[in-house]
N, C-alpha and C positions, 0 to 999 in steps of 0.2 A: 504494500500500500504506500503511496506517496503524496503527501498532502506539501501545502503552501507553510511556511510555517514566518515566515518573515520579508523584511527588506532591509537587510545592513549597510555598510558603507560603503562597500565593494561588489556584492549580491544579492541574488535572490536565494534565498536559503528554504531550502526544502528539508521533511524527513522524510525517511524510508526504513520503512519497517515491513521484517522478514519477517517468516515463521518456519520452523521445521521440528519435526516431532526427534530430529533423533539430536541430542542436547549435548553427547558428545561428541558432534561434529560443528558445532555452533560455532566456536571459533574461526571455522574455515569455510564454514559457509558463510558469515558476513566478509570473509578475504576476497570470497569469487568474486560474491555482489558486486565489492567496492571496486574490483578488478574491471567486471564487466561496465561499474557507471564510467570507469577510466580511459575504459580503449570507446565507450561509445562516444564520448565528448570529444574523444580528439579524432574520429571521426567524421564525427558533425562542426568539429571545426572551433571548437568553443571552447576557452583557456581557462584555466584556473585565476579565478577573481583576485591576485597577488594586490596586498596593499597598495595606495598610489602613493605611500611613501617612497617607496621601494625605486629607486633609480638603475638603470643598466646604462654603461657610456661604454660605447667601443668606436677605438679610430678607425677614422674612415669608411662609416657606416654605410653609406650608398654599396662604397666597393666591396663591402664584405659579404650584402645584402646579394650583390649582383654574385660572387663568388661561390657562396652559400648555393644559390636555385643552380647555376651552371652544374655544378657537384651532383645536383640532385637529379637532373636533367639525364646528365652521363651515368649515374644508376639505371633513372629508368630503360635507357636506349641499351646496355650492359641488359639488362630484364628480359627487353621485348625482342631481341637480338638471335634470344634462343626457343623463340615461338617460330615454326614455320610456316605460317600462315601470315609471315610479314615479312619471309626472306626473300620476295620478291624486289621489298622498297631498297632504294639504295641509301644512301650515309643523310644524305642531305632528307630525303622523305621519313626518315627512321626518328629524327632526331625531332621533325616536327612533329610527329605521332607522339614522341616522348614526352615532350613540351605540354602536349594538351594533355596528358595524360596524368593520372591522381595516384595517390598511396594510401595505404587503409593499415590499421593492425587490429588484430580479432584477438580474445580471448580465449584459453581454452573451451572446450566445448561451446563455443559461439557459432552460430550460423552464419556464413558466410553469402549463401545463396541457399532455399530453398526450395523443393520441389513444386513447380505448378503456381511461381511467384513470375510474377511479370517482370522485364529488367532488357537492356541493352548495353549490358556491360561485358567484356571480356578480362578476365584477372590472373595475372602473371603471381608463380610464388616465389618471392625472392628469398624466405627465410619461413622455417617453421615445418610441419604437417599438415597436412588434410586428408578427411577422409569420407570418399563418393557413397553418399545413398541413393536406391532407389526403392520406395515403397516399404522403408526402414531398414532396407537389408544393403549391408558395407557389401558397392563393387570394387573398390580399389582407395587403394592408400597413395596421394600424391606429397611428393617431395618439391623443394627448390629445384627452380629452371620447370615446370610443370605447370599448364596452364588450363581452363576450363573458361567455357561463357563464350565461348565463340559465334555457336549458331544464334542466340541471342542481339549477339554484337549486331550482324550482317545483317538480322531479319527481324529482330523483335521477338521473337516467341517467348513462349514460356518455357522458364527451365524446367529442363525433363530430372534434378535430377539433386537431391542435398547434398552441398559441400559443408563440411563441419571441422573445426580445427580442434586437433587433436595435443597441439601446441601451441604456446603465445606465435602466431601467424602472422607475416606481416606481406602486402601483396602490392602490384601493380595493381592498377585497373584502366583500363581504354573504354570509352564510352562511347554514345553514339554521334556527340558533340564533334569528340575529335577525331573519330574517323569522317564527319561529315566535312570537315574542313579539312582533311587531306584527299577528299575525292574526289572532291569539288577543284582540286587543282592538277589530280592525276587521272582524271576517267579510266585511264588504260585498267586501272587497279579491279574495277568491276571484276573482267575478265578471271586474271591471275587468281585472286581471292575466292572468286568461287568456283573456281577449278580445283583449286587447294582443299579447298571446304569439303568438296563433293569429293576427292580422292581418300579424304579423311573418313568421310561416313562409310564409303563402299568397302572399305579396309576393314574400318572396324564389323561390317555384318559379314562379310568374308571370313573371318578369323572366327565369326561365330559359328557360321555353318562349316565349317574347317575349308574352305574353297582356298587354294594358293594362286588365284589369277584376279584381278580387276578387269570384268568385261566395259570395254572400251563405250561400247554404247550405253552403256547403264550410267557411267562417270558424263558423258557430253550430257546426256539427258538429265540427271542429277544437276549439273552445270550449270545448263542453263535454265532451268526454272529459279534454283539458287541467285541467278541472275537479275530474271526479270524480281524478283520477292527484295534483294540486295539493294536495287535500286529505287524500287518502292519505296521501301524504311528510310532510305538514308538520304532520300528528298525532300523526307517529312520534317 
C-alpha cells in the first residue's frame, strides 16, 4: 500500500507499507522492495530529492558533461554492435542508433518485458541474466551480448514472451523513436532488416522441427510481409 504522507523541502514523501506472512524473511523482503522502488526511479528518470544545500562544482563542466554522454554513446554502439540484426548499419549509422538509444537496470526478479504487453522496444544485455518465459514455463537463460524485443521493434506486436532478470540487469534498449529517425534517412534499411528478421524466425522453427535447410521461398515470403508490417509501424 502507498499512501501521500507529506511535502518537505526537497519532496514528496510517500509511505509504503508491505506485508508478508513469513516474518523471518522480513528483513529482506523490505531490501527487495527498496531495491525494486530504486532501479524503478532511475528508470523513470527521477533522482533522489538530495538537499539544495548540497553543492557539486566540477571544472569545466560543459566538457565533462559532453565527455560523460560520448563514453556513454560508445557503450551503447560497443552493445548494439553484437546484435545482428544491425550489422548491416555501418560506423556512422550505428552510432546514431546508439545516440537515440536509452539504458535501463532491473532488479532481481523484475520484469523486464512481459508476455502479451504491448511495446516497441528492442533490449540489448550489457551486464547481468535473464530469463525467457513463455506461458510460465523458463525457455532459455540469456546472458550479456544477448538481445530480445526485436519483432516488436520492427512491427509493434505484442510480446510473445516474459523476460525476467534473474540478476541486478542492466540493458540497452532501441525504441521505435530511434529506429524511426534512422530510416527515415537510410530507406535501404527496410530491406536488410527484414531479411534478417525473417532469417531469424525461419531458423528458429527449423531447429524446432529438426529441419537443417532454410527454404529460400519461405524467408522472401517471410521478408517481405515483415516489410510491408516494418514500414507500417515505423511511419506511425
Amino acid at each position: 500500500e502507498v499512501v501521500l504522507n507529506g511535502f518537505g523541502d526537497n519532496a514528496v514523501e510517500y509511505d509504503l507499507w508491505d506485508y508478508t506472512h513469513d516474518h523471518r524473511a522480513a528483513l529482506r523482503t523490505d531490501s527487495e522492495v527498496r531495491q525494486r522502488i530504486w532501479h524503478a526511479l532511475s528508470r523513470a528518470g527521477i533522482p533522489i530529492p538530495f538537499p539544495q544545500r548540497d553543492v557539486h562544482l566540477f571544472p569545466q563542466d560543459d566538457a565533462r558533461a559532453a565527455r560523460l554522454a560520448g563514453e556513454a554513446v560508445d557503450q551503447r554502439v560497443l552493445a548494439l554492435a553484437t546484435v545482428d540484426l544491425f550489422r548491416v548499419l555501418d560506423d556512422a549509422a550505428l552510432r546514431s542508433l546508439a545516440a537515440g538509444a536509452g539504458t535501463a537496470s532491473f532488479a532481481v526478479g523484475e520484469d523486464v518485458v512481459r508476455q502479451g504487453q504491448s511495446g516497441d522496444t528492442l533490449y540489448v544485455l550489457q551486464a547481468g541474466e535473464v530469463e525467457v518465459l513463455v506461458g510460465g514455463q523458463r525457455i532459455a537463460i540469456l546472458g550479456p551480448g544477448s538481445f530480445f524485443g526485436e519483432m516488436s521493434l520492427l512491427t509493434g506486436e505484442s510480446r510473445n514472451a516474459t523476460v525476467r532478470a534473474l540478476r541486478e540487469t542492466h540493458v540497452v534498449s532501441v525504441g521505435h523513436a530511434a529506429l524511426q529517425s534512422l530510416l527515415q534517412g537510410h530507406p535501404e534499411l527496410y530491406v536488410n532488416l527484414s531479411t534478417i528478421l525473417a532469417e531469424r524466425q525461419v531458423a528458429r522453427e527449423s531447429k524446432g522441427t529438426g529441419a537443417s535447410t532454410l527454404p529460400r521461398e519461405v524467408v522472401a515470403e517471410r521478408t517481405n510481409a515483415l516489410l510491408e508490417r516494418s514500414r507500417a509501424f515505423v511511419s506511425s
